[in-house]
C-alpha positions in Angstrom: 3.4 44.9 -1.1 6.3 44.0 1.5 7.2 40.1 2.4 4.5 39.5 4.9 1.5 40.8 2.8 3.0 38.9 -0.3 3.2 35.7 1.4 -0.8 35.9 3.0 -1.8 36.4 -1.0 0.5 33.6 -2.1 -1.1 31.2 0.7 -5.0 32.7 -0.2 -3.5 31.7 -3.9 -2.8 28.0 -2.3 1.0 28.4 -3.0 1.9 27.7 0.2 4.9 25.8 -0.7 6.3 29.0 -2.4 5.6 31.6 0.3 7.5 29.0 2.9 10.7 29.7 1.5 9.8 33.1 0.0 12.2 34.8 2.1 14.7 32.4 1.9 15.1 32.5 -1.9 15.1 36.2 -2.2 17.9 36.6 0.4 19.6 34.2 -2.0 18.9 35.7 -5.1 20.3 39.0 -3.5 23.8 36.7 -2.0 24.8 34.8 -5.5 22.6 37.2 -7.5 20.2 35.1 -9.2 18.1 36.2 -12.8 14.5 37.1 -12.3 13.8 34.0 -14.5 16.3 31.5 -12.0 14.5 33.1 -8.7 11.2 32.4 -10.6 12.0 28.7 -11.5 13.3 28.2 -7.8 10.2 29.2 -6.3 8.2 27.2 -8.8 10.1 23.7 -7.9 9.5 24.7 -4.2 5.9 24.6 -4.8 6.1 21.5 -7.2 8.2 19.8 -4.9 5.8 20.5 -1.5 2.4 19.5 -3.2 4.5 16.2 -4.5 5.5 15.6 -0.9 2.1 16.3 0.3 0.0 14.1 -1.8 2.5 11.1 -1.0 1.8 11.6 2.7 -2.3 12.0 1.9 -1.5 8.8 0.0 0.3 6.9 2.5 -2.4 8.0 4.7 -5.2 7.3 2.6 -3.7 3.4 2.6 -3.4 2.9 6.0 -0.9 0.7 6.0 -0.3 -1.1 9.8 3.6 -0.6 9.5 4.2 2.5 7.6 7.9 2.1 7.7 8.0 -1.5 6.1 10.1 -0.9 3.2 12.7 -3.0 0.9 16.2 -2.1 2.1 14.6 -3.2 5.7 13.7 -6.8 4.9 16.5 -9.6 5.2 16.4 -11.8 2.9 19.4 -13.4 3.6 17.2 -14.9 7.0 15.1 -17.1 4.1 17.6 -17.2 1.3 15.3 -19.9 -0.7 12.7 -17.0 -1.4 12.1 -15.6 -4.8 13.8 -12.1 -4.9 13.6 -11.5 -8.3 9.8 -11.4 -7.9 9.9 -9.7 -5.1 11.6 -7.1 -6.5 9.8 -7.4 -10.0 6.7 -6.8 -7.8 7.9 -3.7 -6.1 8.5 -2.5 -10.2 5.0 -2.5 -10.0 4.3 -3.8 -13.2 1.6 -6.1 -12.1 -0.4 -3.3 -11.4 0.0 -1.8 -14.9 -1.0 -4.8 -16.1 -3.9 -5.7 -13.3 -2.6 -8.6 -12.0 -3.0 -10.0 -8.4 -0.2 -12.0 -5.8 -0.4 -14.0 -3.1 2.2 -14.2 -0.7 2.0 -17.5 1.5 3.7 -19.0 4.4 4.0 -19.6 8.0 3.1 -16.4 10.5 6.3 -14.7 11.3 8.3 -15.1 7.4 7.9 -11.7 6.2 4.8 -11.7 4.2 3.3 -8.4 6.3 6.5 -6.7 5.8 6.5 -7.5 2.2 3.5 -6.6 1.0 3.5 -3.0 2.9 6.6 -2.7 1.1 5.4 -3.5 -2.0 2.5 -0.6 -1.1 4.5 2.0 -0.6 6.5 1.4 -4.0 3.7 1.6 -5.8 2.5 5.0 -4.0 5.8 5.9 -5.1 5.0 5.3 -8.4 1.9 7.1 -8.4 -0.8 4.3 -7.9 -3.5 4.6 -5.4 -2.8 1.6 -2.4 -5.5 0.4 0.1 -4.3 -2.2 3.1 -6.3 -3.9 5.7 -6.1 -6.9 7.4 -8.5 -9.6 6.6 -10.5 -9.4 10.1 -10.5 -5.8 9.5 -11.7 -5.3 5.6 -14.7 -7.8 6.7 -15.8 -5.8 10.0 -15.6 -2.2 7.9 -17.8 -3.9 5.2 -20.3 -5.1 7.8 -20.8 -1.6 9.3 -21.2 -0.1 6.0 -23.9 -2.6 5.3 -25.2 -1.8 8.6 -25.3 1.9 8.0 -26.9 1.9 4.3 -23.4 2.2 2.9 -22.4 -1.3 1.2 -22.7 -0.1 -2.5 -20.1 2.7 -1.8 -18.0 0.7 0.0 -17.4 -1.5 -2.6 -16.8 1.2 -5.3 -14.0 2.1 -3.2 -12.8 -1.1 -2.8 -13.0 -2.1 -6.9 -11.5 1.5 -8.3 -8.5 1.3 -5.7 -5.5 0.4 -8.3 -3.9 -1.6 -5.4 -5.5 -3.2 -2.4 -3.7 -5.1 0.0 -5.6 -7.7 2.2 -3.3 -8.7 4.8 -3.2 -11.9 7.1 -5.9 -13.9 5.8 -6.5 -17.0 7.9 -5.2 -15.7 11.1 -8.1 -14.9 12.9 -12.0 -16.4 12.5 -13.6 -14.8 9.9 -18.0 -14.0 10.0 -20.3 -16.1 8.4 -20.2 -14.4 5.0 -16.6 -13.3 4.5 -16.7 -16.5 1.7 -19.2 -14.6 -0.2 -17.9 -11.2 0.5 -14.4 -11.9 -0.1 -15.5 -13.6 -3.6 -17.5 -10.4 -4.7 -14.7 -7.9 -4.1 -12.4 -10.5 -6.0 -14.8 -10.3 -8.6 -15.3 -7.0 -8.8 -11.7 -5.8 -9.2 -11.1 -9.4 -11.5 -8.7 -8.3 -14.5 -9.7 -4.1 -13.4 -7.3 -4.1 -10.5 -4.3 -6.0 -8.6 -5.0 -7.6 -5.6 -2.2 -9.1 -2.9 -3.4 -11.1 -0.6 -1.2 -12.6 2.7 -1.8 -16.2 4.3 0.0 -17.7 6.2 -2.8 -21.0 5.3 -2.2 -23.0 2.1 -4.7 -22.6 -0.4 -6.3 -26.0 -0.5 -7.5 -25.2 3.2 -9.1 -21.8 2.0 -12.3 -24.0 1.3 -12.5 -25.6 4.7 -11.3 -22.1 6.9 -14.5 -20.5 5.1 -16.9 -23.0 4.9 -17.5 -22.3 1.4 -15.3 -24.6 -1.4 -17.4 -23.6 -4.2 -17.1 -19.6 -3.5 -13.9 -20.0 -2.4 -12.5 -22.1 -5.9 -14.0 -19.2 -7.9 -12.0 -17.1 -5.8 -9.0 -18.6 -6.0 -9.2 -18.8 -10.0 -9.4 -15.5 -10.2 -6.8 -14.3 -8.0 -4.3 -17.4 -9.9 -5.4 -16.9 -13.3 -2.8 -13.5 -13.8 -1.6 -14.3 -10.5 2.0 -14.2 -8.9 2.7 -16.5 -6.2 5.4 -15.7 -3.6 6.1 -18.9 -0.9 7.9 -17.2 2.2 9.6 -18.9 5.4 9.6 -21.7 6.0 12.1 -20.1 8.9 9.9 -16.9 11.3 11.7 -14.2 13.3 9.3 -14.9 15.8 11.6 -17.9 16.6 14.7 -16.5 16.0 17.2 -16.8 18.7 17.3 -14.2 20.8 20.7 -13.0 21.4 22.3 -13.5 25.2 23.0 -9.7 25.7 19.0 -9.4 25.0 17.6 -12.2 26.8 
């Protein structure tokens, strides 16, 4: 069996990750000379290493995060130097999630909350948890077409067995008739089973008013604040920031 025949049985055996850098490694072995157990182990963390780097981009897929570079070492804190960093950071741990707690992260528009929360996402994909992010408008419209198509029940399995989900910018857009109710029952559902982080740039005790609902919505709230971690961002936005001369 020469190269090329070996490396259409390793991909037919799924290995793809070793028959990429078949070639490569066996030149190698030949040049420093490896032993047949090295060459072996080689081609084995190839293929280890590939699947690894594949199911984090399935994952970071699978999440659809609106930024997918948001990360950590990107965010200045130093432009709101009153915000909790230590929980940040203690969040990105992702020990919250081991532990199925929930956050909210609230604040003007324009503070970092977005940014934050993606980041926190993709740490905990890092770390091997499953991460689902949508925007508020968004989570409510994609449960309203699964309803419409027969499809609700499923929909909110997926919603209640993700380990993370991520509900992003809640209160900046109006919100259907029901998202009170619906909001409340995938709370509920995922209550002290799963973390939840939730973005708003309005202050809780208008939750009741912006949904029409105070009773759903305080049931909601107790919930999310009962193992919940509270992060207040701003109160300074980079959407006001100066813009600088050479820019303007």
């Amino acid at each position: 069996m020469n190269i090329a025949e070996l490396q259409r049985a390793l991909h037919q055996l799924r290995l793809g990750g070793i028959a990429a850098v078949l070639e490569t490694r066996l030149h190698q072995a030949q040049a420093e000379p490896m032993a047949p157990i090295d060459l072996i182990s080689c081609l084995i963390s190839d293929e280890l290493t590939r699947r690894a780097d594949r199911l984090l981009e399935r994952r970071r897929k699978q999440a659809g995060f609106r930024d997918p570079n948001r990360t950590l070492d990107a965010f200045d804190f130093t432009f709101n130097p009153k915000m909790n960093r230590s929980l940040v950071f203690d969040l990105a741990a992702c020990g919250f999630i081991a532990k199925r707690e929930d956050a909210l992260f609230l604040g003007p528009g324009g503070t970092g909350k977005s940014h934050l929360a993606q980041a926190i996402g993709q740490a905990a994909i890092l770390q091997g948890y499953r991460v689902f992010y949508r925007e508020a408008h968004v989570l409510l419209d994609e449960l309203a077409d699964a309803v419409a198509d027969g499809r609700r029940k499923e929909y909110l399995e997926s919603l209640a067995t993700v380990a993370l989900l991520i509900v992003d910018d809640f209160g900046m857009r109006k919100l259907p008739l029901t998202a009170a109710e619906d909001l409340l029952e995938i709370v509920m559902r995922r209550y002290e089973r799963a973390s939840t982080l939730l973005t708003s740039n309005r202050p809780v005790d208008d939750w009741g008013k912006l949904l029409g609902d105070t009773a759903a919505v305080s049931s909601m709230l107790d919930r999310l604040l009962h193992h919940g971690h509270v992060l207040k961002c701003g109160p300074r936005s980079w959407r006001t920031k100066a813009v600088p001369a050479s820019v303007a």
